[in-house]
N, C-alpha and C positions, 0 to 999 in steps of 0.2 A: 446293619448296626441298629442299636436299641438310639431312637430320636433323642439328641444331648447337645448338640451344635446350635447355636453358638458360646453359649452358656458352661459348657458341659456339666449340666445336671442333666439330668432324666427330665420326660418331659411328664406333665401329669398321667396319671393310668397307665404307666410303663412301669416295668421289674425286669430288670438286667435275671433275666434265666436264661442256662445253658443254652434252650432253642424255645424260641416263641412263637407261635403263630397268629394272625388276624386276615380280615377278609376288607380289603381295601377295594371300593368302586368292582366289587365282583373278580375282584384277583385275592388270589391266597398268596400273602406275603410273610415268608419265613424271617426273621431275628435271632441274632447271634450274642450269645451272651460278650459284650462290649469293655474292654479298657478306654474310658470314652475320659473327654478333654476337650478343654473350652481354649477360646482364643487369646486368652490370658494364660494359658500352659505353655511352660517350654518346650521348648523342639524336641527335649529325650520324650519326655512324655505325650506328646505327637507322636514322635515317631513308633515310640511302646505301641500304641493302639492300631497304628497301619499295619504293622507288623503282625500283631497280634491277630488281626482281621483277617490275612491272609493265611492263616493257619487255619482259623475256626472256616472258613471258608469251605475248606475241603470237605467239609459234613453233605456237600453238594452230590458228593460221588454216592452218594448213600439213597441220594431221594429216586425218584422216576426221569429215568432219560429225558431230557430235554432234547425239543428240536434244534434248538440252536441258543447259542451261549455268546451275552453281547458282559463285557467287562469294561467299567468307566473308570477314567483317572479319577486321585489321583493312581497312581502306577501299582500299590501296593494289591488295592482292589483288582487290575487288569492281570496279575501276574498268577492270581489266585483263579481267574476266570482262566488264563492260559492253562493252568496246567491241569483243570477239571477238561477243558476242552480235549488237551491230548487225552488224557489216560482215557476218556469215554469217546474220543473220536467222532467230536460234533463240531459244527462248523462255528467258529468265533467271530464275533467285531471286537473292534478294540477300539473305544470311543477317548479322542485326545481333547478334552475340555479344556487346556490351556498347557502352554510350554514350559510347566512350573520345575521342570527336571533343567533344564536349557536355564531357566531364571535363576534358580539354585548355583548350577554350576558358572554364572557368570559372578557372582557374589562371593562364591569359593573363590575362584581360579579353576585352571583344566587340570592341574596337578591333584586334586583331590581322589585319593585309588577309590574309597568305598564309593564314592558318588559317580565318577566313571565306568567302576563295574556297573551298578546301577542303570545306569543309560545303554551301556552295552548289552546288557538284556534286555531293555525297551525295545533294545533295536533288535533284536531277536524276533524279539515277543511281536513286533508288527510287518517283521517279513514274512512271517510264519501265518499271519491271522489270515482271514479270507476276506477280511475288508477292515480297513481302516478307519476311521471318522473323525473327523474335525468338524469346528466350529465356525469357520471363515475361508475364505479364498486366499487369501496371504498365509494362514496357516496350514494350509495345502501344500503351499507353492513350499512353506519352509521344509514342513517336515517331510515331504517329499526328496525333495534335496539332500536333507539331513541324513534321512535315514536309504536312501537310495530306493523308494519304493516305487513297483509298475503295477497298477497304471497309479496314480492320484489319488490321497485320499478322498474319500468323499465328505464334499460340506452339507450342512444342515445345523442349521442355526440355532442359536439359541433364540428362547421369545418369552413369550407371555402367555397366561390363561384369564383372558379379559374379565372373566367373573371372580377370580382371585380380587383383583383387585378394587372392582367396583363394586361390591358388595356393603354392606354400612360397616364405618370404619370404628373402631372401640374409642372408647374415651383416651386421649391423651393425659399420661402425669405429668404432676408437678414435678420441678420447676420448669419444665421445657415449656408445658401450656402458657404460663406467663410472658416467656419470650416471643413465640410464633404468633399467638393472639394478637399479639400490638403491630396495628395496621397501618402505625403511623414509622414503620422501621420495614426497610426492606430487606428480607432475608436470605442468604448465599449458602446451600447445606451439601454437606458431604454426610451422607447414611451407607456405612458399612466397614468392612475390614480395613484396620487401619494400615494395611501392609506393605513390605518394602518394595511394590513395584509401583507407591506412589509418590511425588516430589511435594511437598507439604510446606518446604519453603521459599513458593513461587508463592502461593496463599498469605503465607503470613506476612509476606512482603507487603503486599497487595492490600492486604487489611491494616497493616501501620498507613499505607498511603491514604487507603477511605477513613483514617481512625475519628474525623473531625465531621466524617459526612452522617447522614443517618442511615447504615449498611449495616447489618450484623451477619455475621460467619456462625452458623449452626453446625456442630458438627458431633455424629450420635454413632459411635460403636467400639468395639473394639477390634487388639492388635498389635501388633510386633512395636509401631511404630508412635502409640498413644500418648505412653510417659515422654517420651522425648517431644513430642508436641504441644503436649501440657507446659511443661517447662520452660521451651521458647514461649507460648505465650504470656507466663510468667513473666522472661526476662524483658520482653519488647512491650512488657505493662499493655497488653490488647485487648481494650475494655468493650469490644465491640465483636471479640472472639467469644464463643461460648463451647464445651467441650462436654458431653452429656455421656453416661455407659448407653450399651446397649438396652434394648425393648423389645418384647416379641414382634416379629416379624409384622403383622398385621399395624399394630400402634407404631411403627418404623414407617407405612406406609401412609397412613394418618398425617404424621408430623410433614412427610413428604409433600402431602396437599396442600398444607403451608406456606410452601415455599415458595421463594418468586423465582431462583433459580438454582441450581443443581449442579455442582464443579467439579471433575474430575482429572485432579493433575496426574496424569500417568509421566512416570520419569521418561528421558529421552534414549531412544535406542532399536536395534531392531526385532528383540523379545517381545517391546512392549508396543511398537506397531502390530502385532498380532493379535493383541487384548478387544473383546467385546465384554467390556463390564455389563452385568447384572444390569447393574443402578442405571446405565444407559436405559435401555428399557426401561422400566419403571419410570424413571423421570419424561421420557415418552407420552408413555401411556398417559401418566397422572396430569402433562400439560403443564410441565415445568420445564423449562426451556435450558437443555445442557451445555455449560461451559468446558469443554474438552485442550486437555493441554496435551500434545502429543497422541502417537497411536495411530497411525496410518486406518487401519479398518473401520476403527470407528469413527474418525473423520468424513469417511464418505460418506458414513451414514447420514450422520448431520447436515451435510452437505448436499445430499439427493434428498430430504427429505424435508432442508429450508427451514429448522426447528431448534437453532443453537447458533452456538460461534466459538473457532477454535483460537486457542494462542498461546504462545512459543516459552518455554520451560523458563527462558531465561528473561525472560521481560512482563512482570509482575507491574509494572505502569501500564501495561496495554491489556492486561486481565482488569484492574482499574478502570481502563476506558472502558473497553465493553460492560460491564455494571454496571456505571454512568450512563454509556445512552440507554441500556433498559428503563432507566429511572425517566433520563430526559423523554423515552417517549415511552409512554405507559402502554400504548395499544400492540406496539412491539413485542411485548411477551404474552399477549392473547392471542395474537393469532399465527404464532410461532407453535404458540401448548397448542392449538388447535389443529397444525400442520403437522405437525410432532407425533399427536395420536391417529389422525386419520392414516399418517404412514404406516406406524408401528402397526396396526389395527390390521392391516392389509396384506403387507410384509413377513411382519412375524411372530404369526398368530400359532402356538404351542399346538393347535389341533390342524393346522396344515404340516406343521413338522411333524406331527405322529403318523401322517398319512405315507409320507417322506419315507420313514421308517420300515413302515410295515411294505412299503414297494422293495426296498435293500432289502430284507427279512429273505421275501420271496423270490429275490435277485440269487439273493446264495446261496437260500436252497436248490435253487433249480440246477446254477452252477455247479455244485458240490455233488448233485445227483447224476446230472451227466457226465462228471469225472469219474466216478463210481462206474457207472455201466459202463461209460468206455475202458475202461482198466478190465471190469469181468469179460467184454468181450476180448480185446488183444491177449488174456490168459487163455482165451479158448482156443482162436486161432493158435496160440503159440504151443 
């Protein structure tokens, strides 16, 4: 796709043409001319450009064989990477970055026929692949089961590129810089999609209850679920609530450094025990100590790595207390950020997962070649 997310504009020095080319860190990377949409578009218009992408997709068959063909959710992309895979008979992964088909369908119901077909070809599409990939152990264990696959996908985590992020941060706008600046209010931020696998009225609970203390709620993006939270804090008059659009990624990170702590309500359930948000990371790194409601995976994280504190969807007094003792004891969220990053740092560092990568790469081809030669030899014998 032509760069347009989150926004969906184009990003500067881009033009939507049929096919574009650039040389990225010494790789030539092709561009497809894009139905592109931001996170303010509705779902038909989402789903136009998934759609669409899997068509222009096929322009694949046309270039120089590849040795191997890896396709990422969400699905639309992987089904488009499936089916260049068969017609040129190259070895596939099928990379599952989150259970968004499975979250989908819980939201429907199971009775939904197009989004059943849908899945039903997922499942196709990763009995078929020569290797699987996930993003977690729990999401192994699921879609494994789910989809009935031997042996397990493989995990390989999501992470970080520490110089992304530590690099000098761009100036912050107004009005956010007015809020984060004042050091005499302690700040609670949620930075990203605002989308329905999160529970947002544990939050605002939570913030009527600090509404007297000096706490403020930052919260910067967008999302399915933004107008509706605008509005409750509207009606719950939350003068300690503040609710900002989206900022390029870089100035998102910025604001981030800000912060004293980082909250992530994931709703209750077992899709979203699966979840390793982004912003976990990040708030890591940057030494912001994460408030996690629910989410099995990413609780251990916090948990092995002593840099947060979890608590339960439905008790918005005890997400209270925890913000409270940060406050009560100031030196608790230093050496939390500090525990926080030396983990992440160690863990899950984007250029130990590239290495990850490139072992699987080598894994499949080798596999893929010795099914080959064993096939031309039992042709000859027979």
């Amino acid at each position: 796709n032509v760069p347009n997310s989150p926004f969906g504009k184009l990003y500067p020095g881009y033009k939507n043409r049929f096919i574009s080319k650039e040389v990225l860190d010494g790789i030539e990377v092709v561009r497809l001319w894009t139905v592109y949409s931001g996170k303010k578009s509705n779902i038909f218009k989402r789903f136009a450009g998934s759609l669409f992408y899997t068509l222009m997709a096929q322009t694949a068959l046309f270039y120089k064989k590849p040795d191997i063909i890896l396709g990422s959710a969400p699905f639309f992309a992987g089904i488009a990477a499936f089916v260049v895979a068969k017609i040129r008979r190259i070895p596939l992964i099928y990379e599952m970055r989150d259970p968004w088909l499975q979250v989908i369908q819980n939201t429907w119901g199971k009775k939904n026929s197009a989004l059943n077909f849908i899945m039903w070809l997922e499942q196709k599409m990763t009995s078929k692949a020569d290797q699987v990939v996930v993003i977690g152990k729990k999401m192994s264990s699921y879609v494994q089961a789910q989809y009935c696959l031997k042996p397990a996908p493989a995990v390989i985590y999501n992470g970080i590129v520490p110089g992304d992020f530590l690099c000098q941060q761009p100036e912050v706008s107004s009005p956010i810089k007015a809020i984060i600046d004042n050091n005499a209010r302690v700040k609670v931020s949620f930075i990203g999609n605002f989308g329905n696998q999160y529970n947002f009225d544990v939050v605002l609970k939570a913030a009527a209850i600090l509404k007297d203390s000096h706490v403020d709620f930052v919260f910067l993006g967008e999302g399915a679920k933004k107008k509706d939270l605008q509005e409750k804090v509207r009606q719950l008059e939350l003068t300690n609530f503040y609710i900002f659009d989206a900022v390029p990624y870089q100035e998102s990170l910025a604001v981030l450094t800000k912060m004293n702590l980082t909250v992530i309500p994931l709703k209750n359930g077992e899709m979203y025990d699966l979840y390793l948000p982004l912003k976990l990371f990040e708030s890591l790194l940057l030494k912001v100590p994460p408030l996690l409601c629910n989410g099995k995976e990413a609780a251990e994280i916090i948990e092995q790595s002593g840099s947060g504190a979890c608590f339960g969807s439905d008790h918005p007094e005890q997400l209270a207390d925890i913000i409270m003792s940060y406050i009560e004891n100031p030196d608790k969220q230093k050496k939390q950020g500090e525990t926080g990053r030396n983990y992440i740092l160690q863990n899950f560092n984007r250029g130990v997962m590239a290495e990850k990568y490139n072992q699987l790469f080598h894994e499949v081809l080798t596999s893929r070649q010795a099914k080959k030669t064993k096939n031309i030899s039992f042709k000859r014998e027979t």
